[in-house]
C-alpha angles and dihedrals in degrees: 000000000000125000116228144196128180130220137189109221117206098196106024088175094063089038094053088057084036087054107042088046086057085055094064098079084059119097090216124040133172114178124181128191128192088178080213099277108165106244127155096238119055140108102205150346099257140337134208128207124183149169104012129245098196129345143185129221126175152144119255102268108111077337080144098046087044091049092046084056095041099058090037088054098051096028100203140089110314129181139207156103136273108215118219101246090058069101087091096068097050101041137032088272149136147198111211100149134104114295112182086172113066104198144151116276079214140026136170141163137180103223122230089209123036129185132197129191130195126163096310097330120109136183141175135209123196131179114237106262092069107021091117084068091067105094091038091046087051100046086048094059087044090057091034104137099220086194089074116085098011091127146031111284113264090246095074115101093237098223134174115275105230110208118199131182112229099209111042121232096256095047089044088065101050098059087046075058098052092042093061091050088062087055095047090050085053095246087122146016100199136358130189103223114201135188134186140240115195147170126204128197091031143150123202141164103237103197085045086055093040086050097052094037087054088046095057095059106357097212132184110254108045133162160201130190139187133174115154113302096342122089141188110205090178123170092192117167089184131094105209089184145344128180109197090179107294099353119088119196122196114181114181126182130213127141117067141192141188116252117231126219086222112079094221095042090051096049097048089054078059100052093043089048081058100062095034101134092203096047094045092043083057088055101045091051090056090043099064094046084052086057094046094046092046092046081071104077094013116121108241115305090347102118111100142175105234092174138025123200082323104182110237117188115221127178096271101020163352125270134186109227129184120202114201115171136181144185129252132198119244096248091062127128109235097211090060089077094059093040096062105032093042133141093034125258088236091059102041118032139223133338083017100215097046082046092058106044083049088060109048082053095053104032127083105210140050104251094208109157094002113096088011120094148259120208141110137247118233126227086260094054095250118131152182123204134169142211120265098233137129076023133146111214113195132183107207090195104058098025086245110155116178139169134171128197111189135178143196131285130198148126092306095044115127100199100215087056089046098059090039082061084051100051082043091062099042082051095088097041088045092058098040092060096044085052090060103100 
């Protein structure tokens, strides 16, 4: 049982910054932002975990069966990723290719100190070994300076970031190439191809990066992650899944659109967005594998399509998302509606498994945490998770900074716009990190 005190905060917005800087003392760190976009869907604006209790990481192998009896054994909040290639434990599948990364397919931890923040109300749960920390803990993030550690000690040599890609722009169409001759042949209906963009060597100041990544979109479902010396600075404006007790909600996106500065022009991008044949034809596609995904663990004639290629607006642009829900029965196993919808249809393609071993043959990098998800489970064995896009993974111990952007290919991909889409989404992530020093 968690202790708790409660807080009314007069500037969340300067709290929220006040807060995640705190954080950064901590060995272990999940942050998630809302940014207060008004969804259905939400719990809360943002949340904090830090310092863990206990924790679990581990490779693929079982790594579902070993999280269902992790969280039934603390019972508690607990907070982590799935990394993409966890694929490997639920299908006949491998990951052979470069990781510069080196991190855990899964980790979880069950925070000592949790923080949830809704409008102007705070409160705090601690677990109670460290519940008489609470006021102090509180009065520290209210006198945080946000102006220390904003940027790299001046005892790091500031050097250049040097971004490389790591498949060239020839060799990237190609395999566009080739990718469209699987779906000619019939092996596939859609694939999300993905490349990466990577520096080695590198210093950077995570919570700086993370700051200025949140600032460009602001999305919903942002995060930061920390554990050691390996962080998540992620800017993701998808929900991959989310349990609130029998109810399941999957909300992919596909289908974009540029915003406008005039109001007219920008609503009729929107409106247009909404009719695209081939944007909608992406969504419905994936549509119809999250229902089947979802149809595995779904009580009888319960899995719906709430919403079809329905336009958000978001700060820098419009997407088409599709929102498609079911019903489970009590008994049963959280962790089985992960199982059998992951990795998610948006990130994968159609028919998934096809998609994926396609994929893996085509692609040049281990996704790892890229494409997977970041989230918690809830004493009650509900959850939220999101999808890993539009994300910065650093490894703090070997300098190893990498990011991937990826579209999707189907009948209608031209593979030179498609890698044009590709070089527009590294764009953001490009800039943050040469922004760095």
């Amino acid at each position: 049982m968690r202790s708790s005190a409660f807080y009314t905060i007069s500037q969340p917005h300067i709290f929220k910054q006040q807060l995640l800087a705190w954080a950064q003392q901590h060995r272990e760190v999940v942050w998630l932002d809302s940014n207060n976009y008004n969804q259905k869907y939400t719990s809360f604006d943002a949340i904090l975990a830090v310092d863990a209790f206990t924790a679990i990481q581990t490779d693929y192998y079982k790594a579902f069966e070993d999280l269902s009896s992790y969280r039934r054994a603390t019972a508690d909040w607990i907070f982590g990723y799935l990394s993409y290639d966890l694929k490997n434990d639920t299908e006949q599948l491998s990951s052979n290719n470069f990781d510069g990364l080196g991190f855990s397919d899964l980790f979880f931890f069950q925070p000592k100190k949790l923080f949830v923040l809704k409008g102007n109300q705070l409160e705090m749960l601690y677990l109670p070994l460290c519940d008489d920390e609470l006021q102090d803990d509180f009065n520290e993030i209210s006198n945080q300076n946000l102006e220390i550690g904003s940027k790299l000690p001046a005892t790091i040599n500031r050097q250049p970031i040097i971004i490389q890609q790591r498949i060239p722009k020839e060799s990237y169409l190609d395999k566009a190439e080739q990718m469209l001759e699987h779906i000619f042949r019939g092996d596939i209906y859609e694939a999300n191809f993905c490349m990466e963009f990577y520096a080695e060597d590198t210093v950077i100041n995570p919570l700086d990066v993370y700051s200025k990544l949140n600032a460009i979109s602001e999305p919903p479902f942002a995060v930061y992650l920390k554990n050691y010396k390996s962080y998540l600075l992620s800017a993701s404006p998808e929900r991959y899944i989310r349990k609130e007790g029998s109810k399941v909600i999957s909300q992919p996106i596909k289908g974009t659109a540029r915003r406008s500065a005039d109001a007219i022009e920008d609503e009729a991008i929107k409106s247009t967005l909404t009719v695209n044949e081939k944007e909608r034809s992406e969504n419905i596609m994936i549509v119809d594998l999250v229902r089947n995904d979802l149809s595995h663990t779904a009580a009888d004639k319960s899995v719906k399509v709430e919403e079809l290629c329905e336009a958000y607006t978001f700060k820098q642009v419009h997407h088409l998302i599709s929102t498609i829900v079911s019903e489970v029965n009590d008994d049963l196993l959280p962790e089985e509606v992960l199982k059998t919808s992951f990795p998610m249809g948006s990130m994968t393609g159609a028919p998934k498994i096809s998609a994926m071993q396609i994929i893996e043959e085509l692609e040049e990098t281990k996704r790892g945490l890229y494409s997977g998800a970041v989230g918690y489970f809830t004493p009650e064995g509900d959850f939220d998770f999101n999808v890993v896009i539009r994300s910065i993974l650093y490894n703090e111990q070997n300098g190893y900074v990498s990011f991937s952007v990826g579209s999707a290919i189907t009948v209608e991909a031209a593979p030179e716009n498609e890698y044009e889409e590709c070089l527009l989404k590294a764009k953001a992530m490009h800039q943050v990190l040469q922004d760095n020093l």
